[in-house]
Structures are given as C-alpha cells and as structure tokens.
N, C-alpha and C positions, 0 to 999 in steps of 0.2 A: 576684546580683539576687534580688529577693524576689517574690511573686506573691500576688497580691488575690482574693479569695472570697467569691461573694456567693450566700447562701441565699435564696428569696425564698418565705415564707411565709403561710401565710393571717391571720393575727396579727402578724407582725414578718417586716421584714429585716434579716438577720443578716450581718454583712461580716467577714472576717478577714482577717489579712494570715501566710501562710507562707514558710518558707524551700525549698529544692528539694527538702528529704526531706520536707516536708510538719509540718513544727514550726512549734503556731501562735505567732506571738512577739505579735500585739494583737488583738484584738475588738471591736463594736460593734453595738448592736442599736435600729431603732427603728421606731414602728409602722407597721404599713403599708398604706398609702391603697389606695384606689381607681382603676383607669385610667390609661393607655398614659404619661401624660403624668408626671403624679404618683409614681407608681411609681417612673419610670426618674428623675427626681429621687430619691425617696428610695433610690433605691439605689447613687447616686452618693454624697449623704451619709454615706451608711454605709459607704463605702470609704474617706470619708476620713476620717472619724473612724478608722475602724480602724486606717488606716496612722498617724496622729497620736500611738494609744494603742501603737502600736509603736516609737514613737521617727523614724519614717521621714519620708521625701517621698515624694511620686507619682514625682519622678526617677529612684529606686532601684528600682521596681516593675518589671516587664517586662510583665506582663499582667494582667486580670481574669476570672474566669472564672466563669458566673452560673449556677445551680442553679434550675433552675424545675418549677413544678406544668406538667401538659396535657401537651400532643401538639405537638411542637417540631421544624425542620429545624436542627440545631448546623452545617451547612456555610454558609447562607444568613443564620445568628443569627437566627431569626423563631420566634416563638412562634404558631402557628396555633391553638390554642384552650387556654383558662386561665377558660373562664369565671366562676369565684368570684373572680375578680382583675381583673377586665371585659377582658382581652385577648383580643384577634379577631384574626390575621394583623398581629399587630407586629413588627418588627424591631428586638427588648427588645438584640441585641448593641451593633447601631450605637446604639443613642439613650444607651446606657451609653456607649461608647466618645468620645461626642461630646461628653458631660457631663464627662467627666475628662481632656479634653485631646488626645482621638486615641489614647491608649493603645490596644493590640489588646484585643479582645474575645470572648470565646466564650463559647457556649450549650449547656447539659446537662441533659437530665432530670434529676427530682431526686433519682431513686432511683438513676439511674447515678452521680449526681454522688457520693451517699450510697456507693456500695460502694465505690468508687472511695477515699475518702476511707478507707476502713476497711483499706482493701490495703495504701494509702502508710504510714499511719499509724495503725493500728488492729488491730482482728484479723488480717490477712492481711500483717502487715509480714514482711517477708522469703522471704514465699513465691512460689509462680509463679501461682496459680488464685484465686480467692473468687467464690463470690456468697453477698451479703446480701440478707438478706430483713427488711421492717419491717414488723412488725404493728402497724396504725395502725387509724385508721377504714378505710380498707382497707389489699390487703396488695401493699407495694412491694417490689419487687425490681432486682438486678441483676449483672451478674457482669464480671470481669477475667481473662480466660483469655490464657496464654502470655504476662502481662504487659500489655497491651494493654483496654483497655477494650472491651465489646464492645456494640455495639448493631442489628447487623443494617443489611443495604443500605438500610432507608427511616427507619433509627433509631427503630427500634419494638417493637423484641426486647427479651426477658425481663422480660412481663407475664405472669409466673408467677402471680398472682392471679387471671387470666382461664383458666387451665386449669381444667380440668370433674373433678372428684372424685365427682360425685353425680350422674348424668345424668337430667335431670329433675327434680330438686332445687331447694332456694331459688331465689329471683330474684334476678338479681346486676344491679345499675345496670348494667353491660356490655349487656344484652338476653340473655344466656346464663341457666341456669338451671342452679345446681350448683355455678357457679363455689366453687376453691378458697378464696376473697377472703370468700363468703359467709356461710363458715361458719367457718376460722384466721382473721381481722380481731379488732377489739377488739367491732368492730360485730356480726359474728357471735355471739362472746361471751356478749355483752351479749343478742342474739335469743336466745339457746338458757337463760339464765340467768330472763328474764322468763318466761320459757315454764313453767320445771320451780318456780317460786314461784306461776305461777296455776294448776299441778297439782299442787302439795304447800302447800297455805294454814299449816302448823304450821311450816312448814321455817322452821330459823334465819336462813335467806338473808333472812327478813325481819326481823332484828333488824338484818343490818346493812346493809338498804336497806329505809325502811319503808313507798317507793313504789316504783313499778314505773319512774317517773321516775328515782328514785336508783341506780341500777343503773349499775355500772361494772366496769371489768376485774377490779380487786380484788374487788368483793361475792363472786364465790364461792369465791376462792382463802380469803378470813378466813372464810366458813362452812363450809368442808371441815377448814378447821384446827381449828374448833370442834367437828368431829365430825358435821356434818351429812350426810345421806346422800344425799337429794337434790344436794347442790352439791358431792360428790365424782363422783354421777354426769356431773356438766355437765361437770365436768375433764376423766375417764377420755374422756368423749366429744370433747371439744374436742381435745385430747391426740392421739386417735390420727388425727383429721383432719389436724391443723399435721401431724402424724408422716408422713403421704400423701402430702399435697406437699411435702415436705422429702424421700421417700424418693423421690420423682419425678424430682425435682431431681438429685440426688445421682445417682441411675442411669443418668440420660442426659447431665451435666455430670463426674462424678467432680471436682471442684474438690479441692484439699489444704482448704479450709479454706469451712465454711457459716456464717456468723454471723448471729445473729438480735437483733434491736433494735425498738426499739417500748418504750409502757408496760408491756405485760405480761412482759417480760423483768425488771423490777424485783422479780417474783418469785423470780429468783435460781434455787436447786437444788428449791424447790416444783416448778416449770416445767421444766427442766431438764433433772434425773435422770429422771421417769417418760417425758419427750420419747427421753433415747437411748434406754432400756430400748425405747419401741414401736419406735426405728429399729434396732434392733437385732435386731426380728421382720421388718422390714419392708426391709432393705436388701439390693439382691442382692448387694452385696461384704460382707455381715457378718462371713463367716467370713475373708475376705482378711486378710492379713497389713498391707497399709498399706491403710487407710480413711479418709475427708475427717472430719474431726475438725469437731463441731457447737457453736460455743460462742456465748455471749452476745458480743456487737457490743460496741466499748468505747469511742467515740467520743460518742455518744450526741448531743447537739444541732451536734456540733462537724463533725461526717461532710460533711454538705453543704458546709461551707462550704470544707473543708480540699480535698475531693474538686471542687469548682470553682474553685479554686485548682491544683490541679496538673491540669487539664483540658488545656492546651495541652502538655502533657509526656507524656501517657498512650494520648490519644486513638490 
C-alpha cells in the first residue's frame, strides 16, 4: 500500500504520495485559498493530482495524512485555530476524508509532521531519537523519541520556540518576552540586523540591503563575508542564541540526531561550523563520548509532506 501527504501552507498545498519507508514516488502543488470550505477542496485536489503524478489510484492508497499550521486535536482531526487560513474549530480530517472517498484521515501539526518526516526519511533515518527545529518566520519544532512521534497528552508539546532564553527580553507574539523564537527565527534575525544598520550608517549591510525593507536572512551572512564588522557582530550574536536553545534542547531531550531547516540553513558550514563550536561550550554532554550530532535537515519543502504521510504509521 502507498500513503498520501498533505502539507498545508500559507501559499500552497502541497500533496505527495509515499511508500512505507517514506520514498516520495509523486508530488503536487497548488495554491491555496481561503476557508474551511475551499481549502479541504483544494487539498483533495492535490492528492490527486499527486497520486496521478505517481502512476497510482486512490485504490492503492491506505491513508492520508495532513500537516497543518495552529493548534489542532490529531485524535478528533479538528483544527481549532489556523487563523491566517481562516480556520476556527474545523474538522480539516473528515472534510479531506469525505472529499476522496472515505479514505481514513489524519491530522499533524506541521512541525510534528516536519520532524517526523526528517526521521522516516531524512536526517534521522535509521536512528531511534530526532527533533527538528525550523527556523522560519518563527521557530518550529519537534521530536521522535524511542521511535514514536511525540506530542504530549493535549498535543501541544515541543514549542521549543516559546521557551524563554532572555527573561524580560523581546516580545514574542506568544505574550512571553524572551522568547527563544524572538530572537533564533529568520524574524529575529532580520530585528537584530535592522537594528545594528541604523547604529552603524557606513556598514556594508547597506550595500546589500539598501532599505531597512530589504533586509533578509542572507543580508548579514553576504556582509560578514564581505568583512563587515558590524554584521559579524549580528552573527556571533544570533549564533550563540540558536546555540541556547539548541543546547537546551539537547540537555534535557539527549536525541541521536538534532537537525536544523529553515532558509537560513542554506548558509551551509557559514551557519554551522560557528553553531557546533558554541554547542560545544555550551553542551553539558560535550566532553561524552557519544553526543546527539547537529546537522542540516535534508528534506527541506518535502518534510511535511512525507512526515504526514507516514502519520498513521508513527503516531
């Protein structure tokens, strides 16, 4: 049997169809609307396109399994808040499930769905442990321990972006102040990079952002490489934060394997190498002999979809 995956995005939904090791064998992507209605169509079409671009039928499929933004029960398939997607207490499982035939249906956050997908097939293949973390406009997470996806009795565990690094610090959309998310995000980033451009007026950071508008993940990684010292400072700084909560993580999860994904991982060993070097001040197992090895995520847009795909397999 094969299994159906659907990412649902604030720009596109994205469908794919795997086999039980989680190999995508077809894809599809298309955009995607507005409200309860709308939505669970277009995310029916994009399953079957998907299964179509794999050679398949729906007959072959066994399940579907959906990857959503917000705060969701996967027992009941209901999406209780999604605002940017206008969903209020939908039940996104069955309206998918009724759309393609009765097919069974399940429901994942999307940063669970995300790590998930990175375990089966991605960073974490063949081990026992992972959580991923994605630095985005904020920062998602989630983890797979003892094999087993995990999300906590009310499925709402490992918002590792909502732990406090800074106490008293930035304002984090959460209502907290400090928040991890605040300050490791691309959003963070991007605050601490405007900030050290309208207190250093010479710095290069404005050659390659020449508004305070154009500012993005990359602006200070290409003006540090430029030699800029300002926008080595925003690194060094940004750096050893993601490094906190990554050393956070690590010390009280010990996973074999942390992988990290998002835009700013496109920086490669820029990002990377100075990231172990801090977790290597900052780890309390540094000196151990076996430590959770931190690499780039390798899945990259395909995570969610693969990871909601093998949802009914994992959970």
């Amino acid at each position: 049997m094969y299994y159906i995956g659907i990412d649902l995005g604030g720009t596109n939904v994205a469908a794919g169809v795997t086999d039980r090791e989680g190999k995508l064998l077809g894809k599809a992507s298309i955009p995607c609307p507005r409200g309860a209605e709308a939505i669970a169509d277009a995310m029916a079409e994009s399953a079957r396109l998907a299964v179509g671009e794999a050679g398949l039928t729906m007959e072959q499929c066994a399940s579907v399994g959906v990857a959503s933004p917000g705060t969701i029960d996967p027992v009941q398939g209901i999406v209780f808040h999604a605002f940017n997607l206008g969903l209020d207490h939908v039940p996104l499982a069955r309206m998918v499930s009724e759309r393609l035939g009765g097919i069974p249906a399940y429901l994942e956050n999307d940063a669970n769905a995300a790590a998930l997908g990175e375990f089966v097939a991605g960073a974490g293949k063949g081990k026992n442990s992972l959580v991923a973390v994605t630095l985005g406009t904020g920062v998602g997470s989630g983890a797979v321990l003892e094999g087993k996806l995990y999300t906590g009795f009310n499925y709402a565990a490992f918002e590792a972006g909502h732990t406090v690094i800074r106490r008293g610090g930035r304002q984090c959309t959460c209502g907290r102040k400090g928040c991890w998310e605040a300050y490791a995000s691309a959003t963070g980033l991007i605050s601490s990079t405007r900030k050290a451009m309208e207190a250093h007026p010479n710095s290069a950071l404005w050659r390659y952002a020449p508004t305070l508008e154009d500012v993005n993940g990359k602006t200070p990684f290409d003006a540090a490489q430029a030699g800029d010292a300002a926008a080595q400072a925003v690194l060094d700084e940004y750096i050893e934060d993601l490094a906190c909560g990554l050393a956070n993580l690590i010390n009280i999860i010990q996973p074999e394997v942390l992988c990290i994904g998002g835009g700013i991982c496109k920086q490669g060993e820029n990002l990377m190498a100075p990231l172990r070097a801090a977790l290597g001040r900052e780890e309390f197992t540094k000196d151990a002999e076996r430590r959770c090895q931190v690499v780039a995520a390798l899945l990259e847009n395909d995570a969610g979809i693969i990871g909601g795909a093998m949802v009914p397999l994992y959970r």
